[in-house]
MMTF fields as JSON, N, C-alpha, C and O atoms, coordinates in Angstrom:
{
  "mmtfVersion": "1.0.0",
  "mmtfProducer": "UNKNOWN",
  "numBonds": 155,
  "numAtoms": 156,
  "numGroups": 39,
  "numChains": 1,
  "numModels": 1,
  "chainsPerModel": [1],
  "groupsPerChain": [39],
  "chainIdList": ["A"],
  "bondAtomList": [4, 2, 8, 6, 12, 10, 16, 14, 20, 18, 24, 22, 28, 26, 32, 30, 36, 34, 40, 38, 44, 42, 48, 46, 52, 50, 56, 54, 60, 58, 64, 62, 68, 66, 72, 70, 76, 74, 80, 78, 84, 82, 88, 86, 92, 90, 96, 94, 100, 98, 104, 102, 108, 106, 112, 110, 116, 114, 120, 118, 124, 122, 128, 126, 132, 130, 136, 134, 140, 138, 144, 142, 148, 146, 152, 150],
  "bondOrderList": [1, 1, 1, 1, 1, 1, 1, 1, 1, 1, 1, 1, 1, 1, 1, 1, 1, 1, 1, 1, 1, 1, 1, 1, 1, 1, 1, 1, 1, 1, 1, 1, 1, 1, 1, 1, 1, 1],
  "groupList": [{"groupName": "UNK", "atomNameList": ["N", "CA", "C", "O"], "elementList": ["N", "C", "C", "O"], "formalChargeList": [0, 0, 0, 0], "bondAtomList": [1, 0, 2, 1, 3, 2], "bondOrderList": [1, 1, 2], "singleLetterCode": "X", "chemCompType": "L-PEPTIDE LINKING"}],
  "groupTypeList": [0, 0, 0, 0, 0, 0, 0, 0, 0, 0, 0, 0, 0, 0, 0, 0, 0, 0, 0, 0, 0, 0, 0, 0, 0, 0, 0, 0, 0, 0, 0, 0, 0, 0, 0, 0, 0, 0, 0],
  "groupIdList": [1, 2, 3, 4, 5, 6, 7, 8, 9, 10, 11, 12, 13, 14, 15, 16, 17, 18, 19, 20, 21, 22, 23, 24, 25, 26, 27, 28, 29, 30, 31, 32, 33, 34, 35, 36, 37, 38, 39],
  "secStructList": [7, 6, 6, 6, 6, 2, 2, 2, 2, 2, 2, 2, 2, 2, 2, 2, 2, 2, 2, 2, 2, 2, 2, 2, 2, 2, 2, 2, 2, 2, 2, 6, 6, 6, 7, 1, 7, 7, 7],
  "xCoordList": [100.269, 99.819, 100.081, 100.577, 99.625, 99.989, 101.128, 100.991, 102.553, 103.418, 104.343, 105.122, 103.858, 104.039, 103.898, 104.503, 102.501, 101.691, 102.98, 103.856, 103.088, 103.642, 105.161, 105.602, 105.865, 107.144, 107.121, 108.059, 105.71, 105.625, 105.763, 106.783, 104.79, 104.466, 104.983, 104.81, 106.138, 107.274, 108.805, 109.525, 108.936, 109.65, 108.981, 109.845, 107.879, 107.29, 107.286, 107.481, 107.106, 107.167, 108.728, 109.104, 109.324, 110.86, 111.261, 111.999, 110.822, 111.522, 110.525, 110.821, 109.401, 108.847, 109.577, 109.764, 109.826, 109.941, 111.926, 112.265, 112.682, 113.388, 113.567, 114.414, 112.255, 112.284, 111.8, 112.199, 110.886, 110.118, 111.924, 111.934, 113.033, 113.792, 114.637, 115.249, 114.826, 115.467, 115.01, 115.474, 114.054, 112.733, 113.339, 114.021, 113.074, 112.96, 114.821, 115.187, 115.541, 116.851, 116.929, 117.006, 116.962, 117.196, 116.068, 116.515, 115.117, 113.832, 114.721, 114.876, 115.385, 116.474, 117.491, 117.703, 118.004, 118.925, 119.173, 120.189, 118.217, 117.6, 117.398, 118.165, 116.542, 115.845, 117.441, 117.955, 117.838, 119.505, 120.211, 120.838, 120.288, 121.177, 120.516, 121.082, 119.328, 118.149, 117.678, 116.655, 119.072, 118.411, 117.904, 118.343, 116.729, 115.711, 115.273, 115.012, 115.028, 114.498, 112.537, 111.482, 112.853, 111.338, 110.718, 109.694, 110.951, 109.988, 109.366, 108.38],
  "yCoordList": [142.175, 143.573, 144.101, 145.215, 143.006, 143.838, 143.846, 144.392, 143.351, 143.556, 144.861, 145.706, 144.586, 145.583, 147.115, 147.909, 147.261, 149.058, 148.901, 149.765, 147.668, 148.491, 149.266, 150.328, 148.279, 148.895, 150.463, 151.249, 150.601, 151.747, 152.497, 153.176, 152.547, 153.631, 153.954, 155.054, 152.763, 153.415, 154.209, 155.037, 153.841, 154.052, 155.937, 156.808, 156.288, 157.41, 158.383, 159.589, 157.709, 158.413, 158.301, 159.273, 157.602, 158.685, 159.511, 160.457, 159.255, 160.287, 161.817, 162.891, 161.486, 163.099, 163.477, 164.641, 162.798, 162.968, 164.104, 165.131, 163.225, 163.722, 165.127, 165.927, 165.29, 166.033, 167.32, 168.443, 167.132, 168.437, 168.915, 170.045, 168.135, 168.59, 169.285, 170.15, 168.869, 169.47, 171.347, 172.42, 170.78, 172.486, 173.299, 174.291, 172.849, 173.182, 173.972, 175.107, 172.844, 173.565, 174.368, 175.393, 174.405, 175.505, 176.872, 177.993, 176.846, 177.849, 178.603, 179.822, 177.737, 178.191, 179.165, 180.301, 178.467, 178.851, 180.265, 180.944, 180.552, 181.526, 182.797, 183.757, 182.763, 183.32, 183.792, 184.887, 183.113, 183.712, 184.531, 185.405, 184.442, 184.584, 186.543, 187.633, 186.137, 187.482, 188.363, 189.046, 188.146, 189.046, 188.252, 188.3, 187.339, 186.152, 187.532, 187.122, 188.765, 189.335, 189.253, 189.701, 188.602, 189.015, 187.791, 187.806, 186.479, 185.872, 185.157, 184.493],
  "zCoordList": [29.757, 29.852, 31.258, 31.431, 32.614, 33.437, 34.085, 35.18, 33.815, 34.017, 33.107, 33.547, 31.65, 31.138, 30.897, 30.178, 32.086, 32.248, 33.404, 33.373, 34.528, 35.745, 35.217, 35.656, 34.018, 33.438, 32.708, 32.577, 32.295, 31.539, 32.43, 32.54, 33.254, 34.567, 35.347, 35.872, 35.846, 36.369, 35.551, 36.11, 34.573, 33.711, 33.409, 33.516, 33.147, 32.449, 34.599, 34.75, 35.414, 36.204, 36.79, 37.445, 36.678, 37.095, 36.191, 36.465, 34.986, 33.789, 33.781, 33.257, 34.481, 35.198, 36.486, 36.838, 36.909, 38.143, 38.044, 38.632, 37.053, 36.388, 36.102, 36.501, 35.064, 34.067, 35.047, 34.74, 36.297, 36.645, 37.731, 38.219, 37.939, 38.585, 38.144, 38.769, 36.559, 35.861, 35.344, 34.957, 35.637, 35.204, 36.301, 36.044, 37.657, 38.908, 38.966, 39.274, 38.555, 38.395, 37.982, 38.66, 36.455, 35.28, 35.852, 35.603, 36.351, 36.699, 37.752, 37.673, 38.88, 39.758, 39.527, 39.953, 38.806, 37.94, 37.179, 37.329, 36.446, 35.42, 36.65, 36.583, 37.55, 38.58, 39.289, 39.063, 39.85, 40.125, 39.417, 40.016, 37.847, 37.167, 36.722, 36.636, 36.584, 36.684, 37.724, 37.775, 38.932, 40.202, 41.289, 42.438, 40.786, 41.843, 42.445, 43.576, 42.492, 43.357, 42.757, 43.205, 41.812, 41.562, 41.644, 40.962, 42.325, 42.791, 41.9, 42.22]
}
């Protein structure tokens, strides 16, 4: 078990860690493509 939470937990936190960059891009992205003047 506890080798197995540390695999989960790291495994589930790069794939957030991932996922909020991918947000962060595309949110970028969108915001550019729409002016970005509005913040």
């Amino acid at each position: 078990m506890g080798l197995l939470g540390v695999v989960v937990i790291t495994a589930v936190s790069l794939l957030g860690n991932q996922l909020w960059a991918l947000l962060q891009t595309v949110g970028n992205t969108i915001s550019t493509a729409s002016g970005g003047a509005g913040g």
